[in-house]
N, C-alpha and C positions, 0 to 999 in steps of 0.2 A: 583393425585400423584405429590407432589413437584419435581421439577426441581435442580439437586445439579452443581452448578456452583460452579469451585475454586476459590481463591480471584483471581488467576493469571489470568484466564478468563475475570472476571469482569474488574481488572485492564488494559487488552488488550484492551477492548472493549473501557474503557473512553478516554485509549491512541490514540486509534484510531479515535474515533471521534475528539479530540481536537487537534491530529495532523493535520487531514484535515484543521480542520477550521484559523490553524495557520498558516496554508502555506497558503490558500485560502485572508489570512488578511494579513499576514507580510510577504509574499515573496517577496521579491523584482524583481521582472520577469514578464513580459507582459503574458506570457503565462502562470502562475503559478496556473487559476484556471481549466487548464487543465488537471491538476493532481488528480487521484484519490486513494486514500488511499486504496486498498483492504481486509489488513491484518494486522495484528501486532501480534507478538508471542513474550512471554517475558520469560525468562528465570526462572527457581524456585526460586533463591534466589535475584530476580529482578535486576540483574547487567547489564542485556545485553537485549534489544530489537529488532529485526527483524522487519521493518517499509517495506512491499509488496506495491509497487504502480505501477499505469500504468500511462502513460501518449499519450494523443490522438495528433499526430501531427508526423511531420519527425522525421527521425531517428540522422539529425542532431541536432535541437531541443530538441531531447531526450537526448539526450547527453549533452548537454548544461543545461538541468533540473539535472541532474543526477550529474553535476559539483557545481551548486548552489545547492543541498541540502546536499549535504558533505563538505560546506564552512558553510553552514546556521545550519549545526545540532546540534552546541553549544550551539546558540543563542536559538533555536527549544529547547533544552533538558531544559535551566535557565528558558525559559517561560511556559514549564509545571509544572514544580519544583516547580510555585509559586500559581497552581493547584493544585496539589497532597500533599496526606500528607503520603508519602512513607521516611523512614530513609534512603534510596539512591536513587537517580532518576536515572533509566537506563539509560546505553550508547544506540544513538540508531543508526541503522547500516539499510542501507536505500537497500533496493533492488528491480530490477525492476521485475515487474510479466510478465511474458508470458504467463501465463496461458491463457488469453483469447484472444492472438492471436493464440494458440494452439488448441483451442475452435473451433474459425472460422477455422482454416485450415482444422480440421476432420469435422465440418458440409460440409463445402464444397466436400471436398471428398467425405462424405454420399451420397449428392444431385448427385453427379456425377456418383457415382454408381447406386444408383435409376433410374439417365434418362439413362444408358445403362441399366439396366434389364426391364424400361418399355419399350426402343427400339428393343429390343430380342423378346417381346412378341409378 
């Protein structure tokens, strides 16, 4: 049975990987390749991009990442543009994921509850 991906899909997916590899290359930031790209959701009529990343390191740091890639997302949008052969290169609008420190916070709780019900026993 074929797989039906929309273009919007597809198009997320190359965004996403060339986004990584762009900050990974042309960020300008010591810590840049600390940054992981987790998502990218692009709007229907391709105007607007949601770019999910995490970044491993303090929360000052994070901050500091999260300041250069809203200085850099210009730059980041003109050098995919000369990738892509979309009739508008999306804005893209950067945001950071929690999700997977949300992750670890409920495994941990799991585990914790686990070792009081094997301590009950």
């Amino acid at each position: 049975m074929a797989k039906h991906f929309t273009r919007a899909d597809r198009v997320s997916q190359q965004l996403q990987r060339d986004i990584a590899e762009l900050i990974r290359a042309e960020l300008d930031h010591p810590k840049a390749s600390l940054i992981t790209v987790t998502d990218v959701e692009v709007t229907r009529d391709y105007s607007h991009a949601k770019v999910f990343y995490t970044f491993l390191g303090t929360s000052e740091d994070a901050a500091e990442i999260a300041e250069k890639l809203e200085h850099a997302k210009g730059f980041l949008r003109s050098e995919l543009a000369r990738g892509f052969k979309l009739f508008k290169m999306p804005e893209l609008h950067f945001l950071y994921d929690h999700s997977i420190e949300n992750g670890m916070h409920l495994d941990q709780l799991i585990a914790k509850a686990n070792e009081t019900h094997s301590d009950d026993e």
